[in-house]
N, C-alpha and C positions, 0 to 999 in steps of 0.2 A: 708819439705813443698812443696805440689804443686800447681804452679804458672802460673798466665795466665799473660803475657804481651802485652798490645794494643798497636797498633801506629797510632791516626787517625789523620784528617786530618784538623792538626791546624799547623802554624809557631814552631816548638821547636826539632824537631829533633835530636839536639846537647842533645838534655833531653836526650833521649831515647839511643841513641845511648851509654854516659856515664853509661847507667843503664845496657846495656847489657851488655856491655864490665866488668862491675865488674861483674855481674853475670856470664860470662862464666868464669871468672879468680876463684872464689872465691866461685862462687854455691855451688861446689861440693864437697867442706870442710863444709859448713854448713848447709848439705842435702836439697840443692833447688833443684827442676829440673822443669824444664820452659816450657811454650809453650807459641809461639810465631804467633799473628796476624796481620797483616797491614790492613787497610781499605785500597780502590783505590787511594784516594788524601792524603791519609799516606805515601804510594808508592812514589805520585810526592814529597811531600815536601823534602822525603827524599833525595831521586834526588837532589834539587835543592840547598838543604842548605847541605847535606854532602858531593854527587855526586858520592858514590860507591855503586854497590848492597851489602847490608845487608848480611854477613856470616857466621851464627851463629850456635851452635853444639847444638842447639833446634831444639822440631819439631814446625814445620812452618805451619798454616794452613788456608785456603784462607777463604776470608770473609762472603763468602755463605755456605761456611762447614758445615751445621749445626749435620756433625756426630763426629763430634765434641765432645770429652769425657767432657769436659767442658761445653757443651750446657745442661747438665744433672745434676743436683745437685745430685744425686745419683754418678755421679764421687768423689765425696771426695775434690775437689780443695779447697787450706785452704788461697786464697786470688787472684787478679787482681789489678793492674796497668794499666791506662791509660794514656800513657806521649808521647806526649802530649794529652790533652783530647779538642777536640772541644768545641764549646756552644751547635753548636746541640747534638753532641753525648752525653755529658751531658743531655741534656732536653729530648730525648729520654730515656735514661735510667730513669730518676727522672721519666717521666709518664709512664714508664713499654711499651715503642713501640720497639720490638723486631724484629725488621726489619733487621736482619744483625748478625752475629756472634759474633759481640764485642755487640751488645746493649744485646744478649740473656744471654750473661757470665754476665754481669754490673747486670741484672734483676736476674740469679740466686745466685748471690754471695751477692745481697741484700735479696732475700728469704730464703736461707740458713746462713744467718747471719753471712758470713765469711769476712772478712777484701775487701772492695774496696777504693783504693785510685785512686783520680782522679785529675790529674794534669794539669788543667784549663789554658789553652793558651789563653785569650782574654780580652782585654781591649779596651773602657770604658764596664762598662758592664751596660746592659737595665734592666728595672724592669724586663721584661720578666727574662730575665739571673738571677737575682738575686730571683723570687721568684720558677725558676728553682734548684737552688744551693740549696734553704733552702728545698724545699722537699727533695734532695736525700737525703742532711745529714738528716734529720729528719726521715728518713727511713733505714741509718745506716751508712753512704757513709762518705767518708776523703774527702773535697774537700781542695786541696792544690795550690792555683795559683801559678803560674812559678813566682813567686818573690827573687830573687837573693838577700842572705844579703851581708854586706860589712863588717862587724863589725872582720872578720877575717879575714883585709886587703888581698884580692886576688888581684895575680897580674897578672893574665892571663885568656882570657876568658872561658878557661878550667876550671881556678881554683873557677870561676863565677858560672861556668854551676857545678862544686859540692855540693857548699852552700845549691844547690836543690836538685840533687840527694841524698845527703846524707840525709836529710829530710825523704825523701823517704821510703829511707832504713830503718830508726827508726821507721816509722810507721810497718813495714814490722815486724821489730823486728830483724834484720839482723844485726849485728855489722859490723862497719866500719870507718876508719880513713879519710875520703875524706875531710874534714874540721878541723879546727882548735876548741875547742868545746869552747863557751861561761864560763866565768871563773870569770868574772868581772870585775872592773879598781881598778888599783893598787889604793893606795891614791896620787899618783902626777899625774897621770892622773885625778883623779877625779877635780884637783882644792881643794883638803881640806886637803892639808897639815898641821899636826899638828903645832900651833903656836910656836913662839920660846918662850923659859924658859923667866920667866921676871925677872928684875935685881935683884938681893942681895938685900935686905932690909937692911938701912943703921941702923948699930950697934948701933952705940953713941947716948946719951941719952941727950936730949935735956935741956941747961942750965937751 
């Protein structure tokens, strides 16, 4: 699988950063190999909520690139990730505004009908946003808001930031253990404990 990874520039960081980190560990058993872009305020966020430069054994390629083997649907890439995904870089891509290297990848991975997932950093969201979101999907797009579940009691905001990652991944089609997987409730959790047996029916025949 070759893969384009975004970083723009929305609050989630922690996203992205988990997502590469399994991918550099774990890519190269299940024939990923990445390429990796930051927008400019991709850069800062990352700064600000992680605070180290980004080190990864991808190629790395700036936001104006547009030579870019992924600027070409004639490269072959068989999916993109946006995590975090802005509202604007969303609404760019949904109206095909090609302004930047992540919006040109977003625009050919919807014309070549290859897997985009995009991992929607913003809340509350406006009509605007919401009738942005329904055209990309309706044009083929995963839109995945950073919604963290609980249901697999995590107890660490690590183990928080996987509930979404791991999501990720399943769209991706990538196996992976980073959650605990949905199973059901026993029956004593549910509250519907089978009733108890009801008593003996009394034997003796009535005078």
């Amino acid at each position: 699988m070759k893969l384009v990874v975004a970083i723009s520039g929305a609050s989630g960081a922690p996203y992205a950063k988990r997502l590469l980190d399994f991918l550099a560990a774990n890519g190269e058993k299940h024939g990923v190999s990445v390429d990796l872009v930051f927008t400019q305020t991709g850069k800062q966020v990352w700064k600000q909520e992680i605070g180290t430069e980004p080190r990864y054994p991808f190629r790395v390629w700036k936001n104006q690139d547009f030579t870019a083997p992924f600027a070409s649907g004639s490269a072959l890439y068989d999916g993109m990730v946006i995590i975090p995904c802005s509202s604007g870089a969303l609404a760019r891509i949904a109206h095909g505004i090609s302004i930047d290297l992540v919006g040109r990848a977003g625009d050919v991975m919807l014309k070549e009908r290859k897997k985009l997932v995009l991992v929607l950093r913003e809340t509350p969201l406006s009509l605007v946003h919401a009738r942005a979101i329904t055209q990309v999907i309706e044009a083929g797009a995963f839109v995945m808001p950073a919604s963290p579940s609980f249901y697999s009691s995590p107890k660490t905001i690590d183990a928080l930031v996987d509930t979404v990652v791991a999501r990720v991944l399943d769209r991706l089609g990538l196996p992976n253990e980073l959650m605990k997987r949905w199973e059901g409730l026993s029956p004593s959790s549910r509250g519907d404990e089978a009733p108890p047996d009801p008593p003996l029916a009394d034997s003796r025949e009535e005078p």
